[in-house]
N, C-alpha and C positions, 0 to 999 in steps of 0.2 A: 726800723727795718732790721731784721735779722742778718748775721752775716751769711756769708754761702760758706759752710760749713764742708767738707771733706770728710763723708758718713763717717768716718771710722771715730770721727770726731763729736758728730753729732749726736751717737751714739754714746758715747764717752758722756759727755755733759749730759744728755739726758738719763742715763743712769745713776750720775754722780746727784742731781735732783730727785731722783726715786731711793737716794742710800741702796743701790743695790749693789750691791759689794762686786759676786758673784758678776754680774753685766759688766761693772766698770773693768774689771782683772780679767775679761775677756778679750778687750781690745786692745792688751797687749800680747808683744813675740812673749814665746819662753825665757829670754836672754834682756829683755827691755828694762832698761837704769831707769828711775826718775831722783831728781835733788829737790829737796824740798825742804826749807827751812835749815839750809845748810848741813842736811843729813839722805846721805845716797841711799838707794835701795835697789838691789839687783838679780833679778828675775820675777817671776810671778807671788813664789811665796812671799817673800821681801815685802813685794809692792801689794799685796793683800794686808797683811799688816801692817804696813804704813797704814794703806785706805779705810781698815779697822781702826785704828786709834783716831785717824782727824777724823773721819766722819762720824762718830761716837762722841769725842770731844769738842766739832767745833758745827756739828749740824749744819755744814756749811748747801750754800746753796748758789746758783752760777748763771748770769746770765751773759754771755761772750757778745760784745760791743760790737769788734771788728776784725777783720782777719787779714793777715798778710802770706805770700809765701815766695818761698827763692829754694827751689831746685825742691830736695827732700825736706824743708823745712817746713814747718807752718806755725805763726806765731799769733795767738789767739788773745785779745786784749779782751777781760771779762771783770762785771761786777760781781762782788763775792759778799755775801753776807752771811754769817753765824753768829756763835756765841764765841766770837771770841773780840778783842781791844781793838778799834779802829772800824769795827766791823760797820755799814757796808763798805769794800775799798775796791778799787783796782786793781787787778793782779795781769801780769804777764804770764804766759804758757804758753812755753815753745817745746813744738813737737816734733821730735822726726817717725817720719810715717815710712816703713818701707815697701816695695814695690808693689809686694802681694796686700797690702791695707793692714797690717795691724804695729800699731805704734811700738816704736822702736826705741825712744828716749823720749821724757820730759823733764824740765826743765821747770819750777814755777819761782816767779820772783815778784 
């Protein structure tokens, strides 16, 4: 069973599955951090080129297990498989979503 996703979310993954760069780096603010692999990025340009280099290098692809949320948070436990060591694995993505819907921080561990 799929989890009940928070569209801005749903969307998000489902682009991140199409490699569509463009779609994913829409469903964040102007201003939206994400940390990833112990390296920040912040704004839109930033986090296009982060999205450019993994999903070029690790063809990754996401199927979100389960979903939690407390207040503006939402923390999305998902299988991750690509071309990269460990691959398929679990990963954590915690998002903050703000009021108007487009992601405001992520978070992946």
């Amino acid at each position: 069973m799929e989890p009940d996703l928070p569209s801005i979310l749903q969307r998000y993954f489902d682009a991140q599955n199409r490699h569509d760069i463009d779609a994913m780096v829409a469903c964040f603010a102007p201003d939206a951090a994400v940390l990833d692999e112990g390296r920040d990025f912040v704004g839109t340009e930033a986090i296009r080129s982060w999205m450019e280099e993994t999903s070029g290098k690790y063809r990754i692809a996401i199927r979100p297990l389960e979903t939690s949320r407390e207040g503006d948070r939402t923390t999305v436990v998902a299988l991750v498989s690509g071309t990269f060591d460990g691959s398929p694995t679990n990963l954590t993505y915690r998002f903050g979503i703000a009021v108007d819907g487009p992601i405001r921080s992520l978070e992946i561990r």
